[in-house]
C-alpha positions as CSV (number, residue, x, y, z in Angstrom):
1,X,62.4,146.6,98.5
2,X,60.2,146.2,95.7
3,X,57.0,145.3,96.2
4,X,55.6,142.2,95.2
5,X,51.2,142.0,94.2
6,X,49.6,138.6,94.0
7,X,49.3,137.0,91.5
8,X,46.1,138.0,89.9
9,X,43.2,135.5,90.2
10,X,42.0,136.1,86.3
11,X,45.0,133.8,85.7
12,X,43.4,130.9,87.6
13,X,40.7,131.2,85.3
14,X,42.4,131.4,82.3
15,X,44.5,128.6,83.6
16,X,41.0,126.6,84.1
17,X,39.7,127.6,80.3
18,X,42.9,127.1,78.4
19,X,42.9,123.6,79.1
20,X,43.6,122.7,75.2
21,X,46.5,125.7,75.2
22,X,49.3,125.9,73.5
23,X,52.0,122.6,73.9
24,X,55.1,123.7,75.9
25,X,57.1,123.7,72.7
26,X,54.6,126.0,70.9
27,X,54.9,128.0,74.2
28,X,58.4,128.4,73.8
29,X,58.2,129.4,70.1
30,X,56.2,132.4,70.7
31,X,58.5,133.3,74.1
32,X,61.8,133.1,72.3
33,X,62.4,136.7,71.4
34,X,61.2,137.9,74.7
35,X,63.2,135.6,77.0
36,X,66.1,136.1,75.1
37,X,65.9,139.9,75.0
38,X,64.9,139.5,79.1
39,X,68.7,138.6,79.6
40,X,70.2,142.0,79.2
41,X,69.6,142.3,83.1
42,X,68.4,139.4,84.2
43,X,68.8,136.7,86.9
44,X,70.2,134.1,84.6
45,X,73.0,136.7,83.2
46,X,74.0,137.8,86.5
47,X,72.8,134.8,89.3
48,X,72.3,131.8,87.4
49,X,74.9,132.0,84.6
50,X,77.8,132.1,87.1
51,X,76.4,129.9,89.0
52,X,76.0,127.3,86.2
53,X,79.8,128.1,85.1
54,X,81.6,127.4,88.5
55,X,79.9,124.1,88.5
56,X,80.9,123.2,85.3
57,X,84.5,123.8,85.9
58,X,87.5,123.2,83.4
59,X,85.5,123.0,80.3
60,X,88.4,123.7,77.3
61,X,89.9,121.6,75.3
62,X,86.1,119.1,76.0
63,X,83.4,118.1,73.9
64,X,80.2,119.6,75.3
65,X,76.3,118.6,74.7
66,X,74.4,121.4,75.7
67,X,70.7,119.8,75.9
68,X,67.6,122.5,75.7
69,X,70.2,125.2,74.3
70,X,67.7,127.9,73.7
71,X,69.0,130.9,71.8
72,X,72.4,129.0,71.6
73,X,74.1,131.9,73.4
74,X,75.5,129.5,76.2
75,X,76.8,127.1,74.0
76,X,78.4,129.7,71.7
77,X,80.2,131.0,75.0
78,X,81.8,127.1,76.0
79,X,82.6,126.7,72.0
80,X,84.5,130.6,72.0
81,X,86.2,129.8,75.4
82,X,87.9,126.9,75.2
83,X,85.8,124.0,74.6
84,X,87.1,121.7,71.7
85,X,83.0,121.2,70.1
86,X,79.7,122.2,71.2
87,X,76.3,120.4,70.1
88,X,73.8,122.8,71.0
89,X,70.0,120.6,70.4
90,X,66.7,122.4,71.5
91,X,63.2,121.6,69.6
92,X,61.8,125.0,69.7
93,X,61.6,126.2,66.4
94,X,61.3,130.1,68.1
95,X,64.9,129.7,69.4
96,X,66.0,128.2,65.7
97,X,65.5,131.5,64.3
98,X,68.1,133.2,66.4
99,X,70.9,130.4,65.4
100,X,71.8,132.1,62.3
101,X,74.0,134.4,64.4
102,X,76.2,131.9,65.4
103,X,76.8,130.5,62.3
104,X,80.7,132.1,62.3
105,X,81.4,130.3,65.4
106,X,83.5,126.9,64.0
107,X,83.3,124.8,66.9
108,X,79.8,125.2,67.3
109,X,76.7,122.9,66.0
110,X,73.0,124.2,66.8
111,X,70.1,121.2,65.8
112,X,66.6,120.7,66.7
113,X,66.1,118.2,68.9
114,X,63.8,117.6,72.2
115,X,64.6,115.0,75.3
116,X,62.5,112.4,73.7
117,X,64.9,112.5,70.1
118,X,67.8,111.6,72.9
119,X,68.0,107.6,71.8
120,X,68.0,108.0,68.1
121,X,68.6,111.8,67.6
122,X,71.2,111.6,64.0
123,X,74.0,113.5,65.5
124,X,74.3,111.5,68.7
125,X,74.6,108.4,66.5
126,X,78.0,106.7,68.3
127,X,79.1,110.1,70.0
128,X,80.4,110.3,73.4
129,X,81.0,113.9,75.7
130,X,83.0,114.9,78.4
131,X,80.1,117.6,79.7
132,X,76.7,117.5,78.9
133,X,74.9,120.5,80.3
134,X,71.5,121.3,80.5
135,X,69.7,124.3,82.2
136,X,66.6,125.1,82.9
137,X,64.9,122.8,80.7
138,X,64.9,119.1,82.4
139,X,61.5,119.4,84.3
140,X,60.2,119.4,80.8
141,X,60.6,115.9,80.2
142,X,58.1,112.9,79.5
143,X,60.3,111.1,81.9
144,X,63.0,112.5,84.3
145,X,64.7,109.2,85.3
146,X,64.6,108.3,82.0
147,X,66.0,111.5,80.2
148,X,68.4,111.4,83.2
149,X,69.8,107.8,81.9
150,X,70.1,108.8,78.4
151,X,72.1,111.7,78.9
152,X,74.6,109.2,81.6
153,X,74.8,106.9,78.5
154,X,76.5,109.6,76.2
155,X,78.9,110.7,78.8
156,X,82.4,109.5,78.3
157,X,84.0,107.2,81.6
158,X,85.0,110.5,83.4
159,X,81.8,112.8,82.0
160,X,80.3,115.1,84.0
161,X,76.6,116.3,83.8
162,X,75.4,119.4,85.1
163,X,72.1,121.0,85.4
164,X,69.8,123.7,86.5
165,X,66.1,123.5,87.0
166,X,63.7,125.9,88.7
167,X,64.3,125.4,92.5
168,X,61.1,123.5,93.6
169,X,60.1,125.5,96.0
170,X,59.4,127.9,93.6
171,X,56.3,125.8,92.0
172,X,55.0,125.4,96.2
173,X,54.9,128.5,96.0
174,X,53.4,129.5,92.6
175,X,50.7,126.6,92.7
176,X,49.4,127.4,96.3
177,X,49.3,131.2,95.1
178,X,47.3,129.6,92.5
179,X,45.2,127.3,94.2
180,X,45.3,127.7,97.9
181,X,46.9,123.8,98.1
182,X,49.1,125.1,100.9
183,X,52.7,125.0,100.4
184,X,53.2,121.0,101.7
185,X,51.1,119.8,99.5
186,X,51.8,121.7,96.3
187,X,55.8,120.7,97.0
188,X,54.2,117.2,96.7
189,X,52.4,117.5,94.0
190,X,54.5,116.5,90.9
191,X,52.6,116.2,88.0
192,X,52.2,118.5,84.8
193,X,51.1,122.0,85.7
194,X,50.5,124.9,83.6
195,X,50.8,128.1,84.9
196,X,51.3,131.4,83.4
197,X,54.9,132.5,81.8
198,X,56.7,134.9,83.7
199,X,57.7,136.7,80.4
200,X,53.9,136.9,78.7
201,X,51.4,136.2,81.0
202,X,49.0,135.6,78.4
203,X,51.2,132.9,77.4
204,X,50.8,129.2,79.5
205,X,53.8,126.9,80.0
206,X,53.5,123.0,81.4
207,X,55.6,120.7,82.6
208,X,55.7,118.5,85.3
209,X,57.2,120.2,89.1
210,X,59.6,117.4,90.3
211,X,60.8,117.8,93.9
212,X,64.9,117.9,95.3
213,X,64.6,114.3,95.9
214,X,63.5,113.3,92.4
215,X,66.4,114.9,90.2
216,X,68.7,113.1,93.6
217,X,67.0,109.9,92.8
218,X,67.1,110.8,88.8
219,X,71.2,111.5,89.4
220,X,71.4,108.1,91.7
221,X,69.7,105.5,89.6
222,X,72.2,106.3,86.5
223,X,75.5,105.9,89.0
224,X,76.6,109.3,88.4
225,X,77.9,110.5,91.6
226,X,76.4,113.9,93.0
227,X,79.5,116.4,93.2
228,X,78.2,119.4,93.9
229,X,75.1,121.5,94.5
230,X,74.3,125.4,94.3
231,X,71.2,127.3,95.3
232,X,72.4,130.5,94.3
233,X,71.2,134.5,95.7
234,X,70.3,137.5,95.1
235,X,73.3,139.7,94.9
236,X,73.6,143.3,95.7
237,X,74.3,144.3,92.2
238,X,71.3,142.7,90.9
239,X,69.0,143.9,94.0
240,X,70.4,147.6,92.4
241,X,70.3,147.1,88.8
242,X,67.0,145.6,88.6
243,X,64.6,145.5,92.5
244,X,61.8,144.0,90.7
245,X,63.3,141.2,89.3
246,X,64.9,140.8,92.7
247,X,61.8,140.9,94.8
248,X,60.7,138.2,92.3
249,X,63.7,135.8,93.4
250,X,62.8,136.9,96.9
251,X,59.6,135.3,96.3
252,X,60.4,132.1,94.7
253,X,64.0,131.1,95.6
254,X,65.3,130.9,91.7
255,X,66.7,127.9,90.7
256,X,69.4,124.7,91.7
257,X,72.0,123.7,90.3
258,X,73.5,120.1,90.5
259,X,76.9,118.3,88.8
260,X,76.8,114.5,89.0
261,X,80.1,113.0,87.2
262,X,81.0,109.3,86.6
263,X,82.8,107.8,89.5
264,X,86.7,107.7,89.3
């Protein structure tokens, strides 16, 4: 196995200096490219992705919002498979400069648009969706419960939402690496954190570290029913194709998946 170093303790100064850093969207900007070039073996081509897919289930022939679409490859993929239209809305202007690729795909729509635009955003103006998915990006919210409820609200009566965030544990982990909080208390600690991105180090991203049992709660307070749940592993083929990456998802779990859908 691969062996992982620590994370080096120049970052906790940075981390302490860069308090006025870049904003999480500004982040995101400058990680675009790298992230999206990152995929060609990656754990979110061949963990998460499959992961995310099985929970979302029959999507063809359904309208889809895909909230914090990135690059706008995921959405293209629903919107060629099946899916009868795809909103695609992410506010990083980085990831907007890869959209022009998808312009030939017809049942596709890419916008800029962050969780806060959610309540008067133009193109959700009286539109409904049978799935609204959204991964890897809701822990970047002003406010979960809130973002949560807005997203219920545009579901049609048998709507499904499904999402993936960085598993929490991972952020226990990563801040008591950090700071020495031990793991208990850095699970507990939810606020804003900034920490350094796995794809440029010299780049910082924040958002706030919610535990399980605030995206339950989140899910609960809307009356969307929790359907299923993944927590999905390291494989064999990925531990082969790529043992760094793997030893990293040793490390810090990799990320949860949850579908909550409207009760029938």
């Amino acid at each position: 196995m691969a062996r992982v170093s620590p994370l080096p303790r120049r970052y906790h100064r940075a981390m302490q200096e860069q308090t006025g850093n870049l904003a999480s969207q500004a982040a995101w900007d400058q990680l675009a490219r790298a992230y999206s070039a990152s995929r060609q073996v990656s754990a979110d081509r061949l963990i998460e992705w499959p992961a995310q897919l099985r929970l979302c289930g029959e999507y063809q022939g359904k309208e889809i919002l895909d909230m914090g679409c990135g690059s706008g490859d995921k959405a293209r993929h629903f919107a060629e498979n099946g899916a009868a239209a795809v909103l695609g809305l992410d506010p990083s202007a980085g990831f907007a400069e890869q959209w022009a690729a998808h312009a030939v795909c017809p049942r596709l729509e890419l916008q800029r648009g962050s969780f806060e635009d959610l309540p008067h955003h133009p193109a959700l103006r009286r539109r409904q969706f049978d799935e609204i998915v959204c991964f890897q990006a809701l822990m970047y919210a002003q406010d979960l419960a809130a973002t949560v409820r807005h997203l219920a609200a545009l579901l049609r009566p048998q709507g499904a939402l499904v999402f993936s965030v960085p598993h929490p544990f991972r952020f226990a982990i990563l801040k008591n690496e950090i700071e020495g909080w031990g793991h208990g208390l850095a699970y507990q600690k939810t606020e804003s954190y900034r920490y350094p991105s796995p794809w440029n180090p010299a780049i910082f991203l924040e958002h706030a570290t919610p535990r399980i049992s605030d995206y339950l709660n989140a899910i609960a307070a809307t009356g969307l029913r929790l359907t299923a749940c993944e927590e999905p592993a390291v494989t064999q083929e990925f531990r082969a194709l790529s043992p760094e990456k793997a030893a990293w998802m040793d490390r810090y779990v990799g990320i949860v998946v949850f579908r909550a859908e409207w009760s029938r």
